[in-house]
N, C-alpha and C positions, 0 to 999 in steps of 0.2 A: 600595567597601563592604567593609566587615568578611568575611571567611570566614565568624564566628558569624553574622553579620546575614545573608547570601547563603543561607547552609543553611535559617536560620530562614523564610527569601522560598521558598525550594521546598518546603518542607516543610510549612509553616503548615495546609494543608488534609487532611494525610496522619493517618492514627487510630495512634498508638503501641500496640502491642502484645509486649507482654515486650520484647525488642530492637530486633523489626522494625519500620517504619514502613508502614503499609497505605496504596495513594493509593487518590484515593473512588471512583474505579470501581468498583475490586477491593471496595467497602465494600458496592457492592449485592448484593443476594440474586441467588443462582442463578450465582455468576460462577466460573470457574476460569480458573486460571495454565495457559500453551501456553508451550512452546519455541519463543523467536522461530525459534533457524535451522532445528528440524527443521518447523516448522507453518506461521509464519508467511513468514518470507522466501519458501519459493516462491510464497507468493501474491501477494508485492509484486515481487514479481522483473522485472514487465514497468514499473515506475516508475524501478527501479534501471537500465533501460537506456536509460528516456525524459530523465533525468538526466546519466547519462554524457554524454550526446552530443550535447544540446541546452541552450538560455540558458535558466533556472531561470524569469524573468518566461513564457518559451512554454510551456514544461514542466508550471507549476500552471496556466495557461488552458486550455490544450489537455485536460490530464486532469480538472478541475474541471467545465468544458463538456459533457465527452464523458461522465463520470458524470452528470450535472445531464439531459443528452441523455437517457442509458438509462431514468433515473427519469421522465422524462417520457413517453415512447415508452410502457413498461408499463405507468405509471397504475397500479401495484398498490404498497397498503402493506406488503403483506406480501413481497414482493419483497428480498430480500438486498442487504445492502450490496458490490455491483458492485466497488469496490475492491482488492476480495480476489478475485484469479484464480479457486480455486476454485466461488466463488457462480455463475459462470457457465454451471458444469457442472447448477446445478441447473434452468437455465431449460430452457424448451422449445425444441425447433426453431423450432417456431412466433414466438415470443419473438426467439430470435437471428435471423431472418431479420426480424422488424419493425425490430429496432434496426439493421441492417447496409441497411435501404431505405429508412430512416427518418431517416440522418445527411446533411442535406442541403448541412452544411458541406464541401464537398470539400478544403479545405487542414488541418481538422481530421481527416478521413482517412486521408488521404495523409501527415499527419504521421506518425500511429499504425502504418502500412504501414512505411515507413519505421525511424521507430525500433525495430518488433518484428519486420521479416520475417526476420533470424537465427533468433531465439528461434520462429517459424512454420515454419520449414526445419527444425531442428533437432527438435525435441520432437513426437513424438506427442500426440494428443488434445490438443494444444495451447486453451486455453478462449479462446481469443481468435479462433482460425485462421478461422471465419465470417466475419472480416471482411476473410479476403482468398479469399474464396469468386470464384471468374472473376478473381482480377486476375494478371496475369500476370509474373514477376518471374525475375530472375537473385542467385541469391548462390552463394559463391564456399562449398566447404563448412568448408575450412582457418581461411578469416574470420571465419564464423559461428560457430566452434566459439570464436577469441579473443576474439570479443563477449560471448558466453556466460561463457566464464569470469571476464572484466572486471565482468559484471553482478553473478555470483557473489560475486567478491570483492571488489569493492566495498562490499557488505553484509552479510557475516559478521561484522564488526563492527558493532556497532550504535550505537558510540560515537562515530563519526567524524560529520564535517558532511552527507556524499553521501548517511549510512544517516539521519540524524537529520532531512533536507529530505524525505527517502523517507518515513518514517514521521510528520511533520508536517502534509504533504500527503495522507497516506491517511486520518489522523486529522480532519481539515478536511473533509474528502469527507466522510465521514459525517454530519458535519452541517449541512453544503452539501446533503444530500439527504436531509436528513429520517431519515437510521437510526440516528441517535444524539442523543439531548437531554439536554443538562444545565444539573444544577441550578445556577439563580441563585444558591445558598448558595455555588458551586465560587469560587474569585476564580481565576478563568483570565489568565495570561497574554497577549502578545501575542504572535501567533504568526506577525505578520507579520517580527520582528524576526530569526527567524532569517537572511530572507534581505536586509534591511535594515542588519541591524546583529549578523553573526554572533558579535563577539566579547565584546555587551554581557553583562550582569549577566542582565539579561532572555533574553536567546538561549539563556541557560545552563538558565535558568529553565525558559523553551518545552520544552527537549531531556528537563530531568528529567519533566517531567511527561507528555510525549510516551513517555518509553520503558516509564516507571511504566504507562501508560495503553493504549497500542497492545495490546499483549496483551488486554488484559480487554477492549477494542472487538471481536476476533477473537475472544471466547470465551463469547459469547452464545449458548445453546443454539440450533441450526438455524439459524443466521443466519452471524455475519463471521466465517468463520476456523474458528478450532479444530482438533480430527481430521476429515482429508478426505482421498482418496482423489487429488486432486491430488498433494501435498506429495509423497507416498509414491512416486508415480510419478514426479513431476521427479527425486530423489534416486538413484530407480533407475536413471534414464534416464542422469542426470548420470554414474552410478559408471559403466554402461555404455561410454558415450561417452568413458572415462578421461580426453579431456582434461580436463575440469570437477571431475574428482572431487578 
């Protein structure tokens, strides 16, 4: 396909304004633009290590399931898109103790134990850490720290495939569980093809409108993402901890 024709395929649904090209998220009312690495990546941060270290086909089941899980367990609509670290801090206790008695999948668990207990050792108020409430575990702290950084830097680019499956998959989650609906006007790609067919015309496709879009899904007033009180404290934590920073 053409270069002209490829732009033209990503671009097609995006509103021209003076220079810039708007995608239709960004088109509805009430939305603003968040700095993926100061806002968002801590919140995806725990996908970025379920990534590294596991086969992509486990990776979207296991997180897809276990989001699909939480939305089920709380039965609330009004309930936060769970994807984003942060939204966790706004449940209850109550809330996080149904979801961590409620998973009755134990290798969907155990995976999550697994992939996140660095990032549980490591970080305070960690939003996830209820779920390893009584489990009992050994890490190494040297280890955990070069997990953490690998997580890190793995997705401070946002352009690479590691950040682009992270942010595809958090993207998918939303509406896999109801907290994001779009319009039939959108002509959405396929977004299976990034992990199908990474190097097609389409995959390119998925990536633009995925990066276009990820933001404005997190920038929903009260809801996915945005300024949180999270971010603020991984960064802090991270500078702390200097290996990370």
């Amino acid at each position: 396909m053409a270069k002209g024709n490829h732009q033209g395929q990503v671009l097609r649904d995006h509103k021209k304004v003076g220079q810039k090209f708007i995608p239709p998220l960004m088109q509805l009312p009430n939305m603003k633009e968040t700095s993926f690495r100061d806002s968002t990546l801590p919140c995806l941060i725990w996908l970025s290590a379920i990534f590294l270290r596991n086969p992509d086909r486990q990776s979207v089941h296991y997180v897809i399931e276990f989001l699909i899980k939480c939305k089920d367990i709380l039965n609330d609509d009004k309930s936060p898109a769970l994807v984003f670290l942060n939204n966790f801090d706004k449940l209850t206790a109550e809330q996080k103790r149904r979801i961590s008695e409620g998973i009755e999948d134990q290798a969907m668990l155990n995976f999550l134990r697994e992939s996140l207990v660095h990032q549980h050792h490591l970080l305070e108020d960690y939003p996830l850490g209820f779920l390893f409430e009584d489990h009992v575990y050994g890490v190494d702290r040297d280890e955990a720290l070069e997990c953490l950084k690998e997580d890190v830097s793995a997705l401070l680019d946002r352009y690479t495939m590691h950040s682009t499956k992270v942010q595809t998959t958090a993207f998918v989650s939303m509406t896999a569980t109801g907290k994001l609906f779009l319009s039939s006007a959108i002509d959405l790609p396929d977004f299976n093809s990034i992990f199908t067919a990474p190097d097609s015309d389409e995959s390119k496709r998925v990536a633009s409108f995925v990066r276009a879009n990820i933001n404005a899904g997190a920038g929903f007033k009260d809801a996915e993402g945005g300024e949180n009180e999270w971010s603020k404290s991984f960064w802090s934590q991270c500078f702390n901890l200097e290996a990370c920073s």
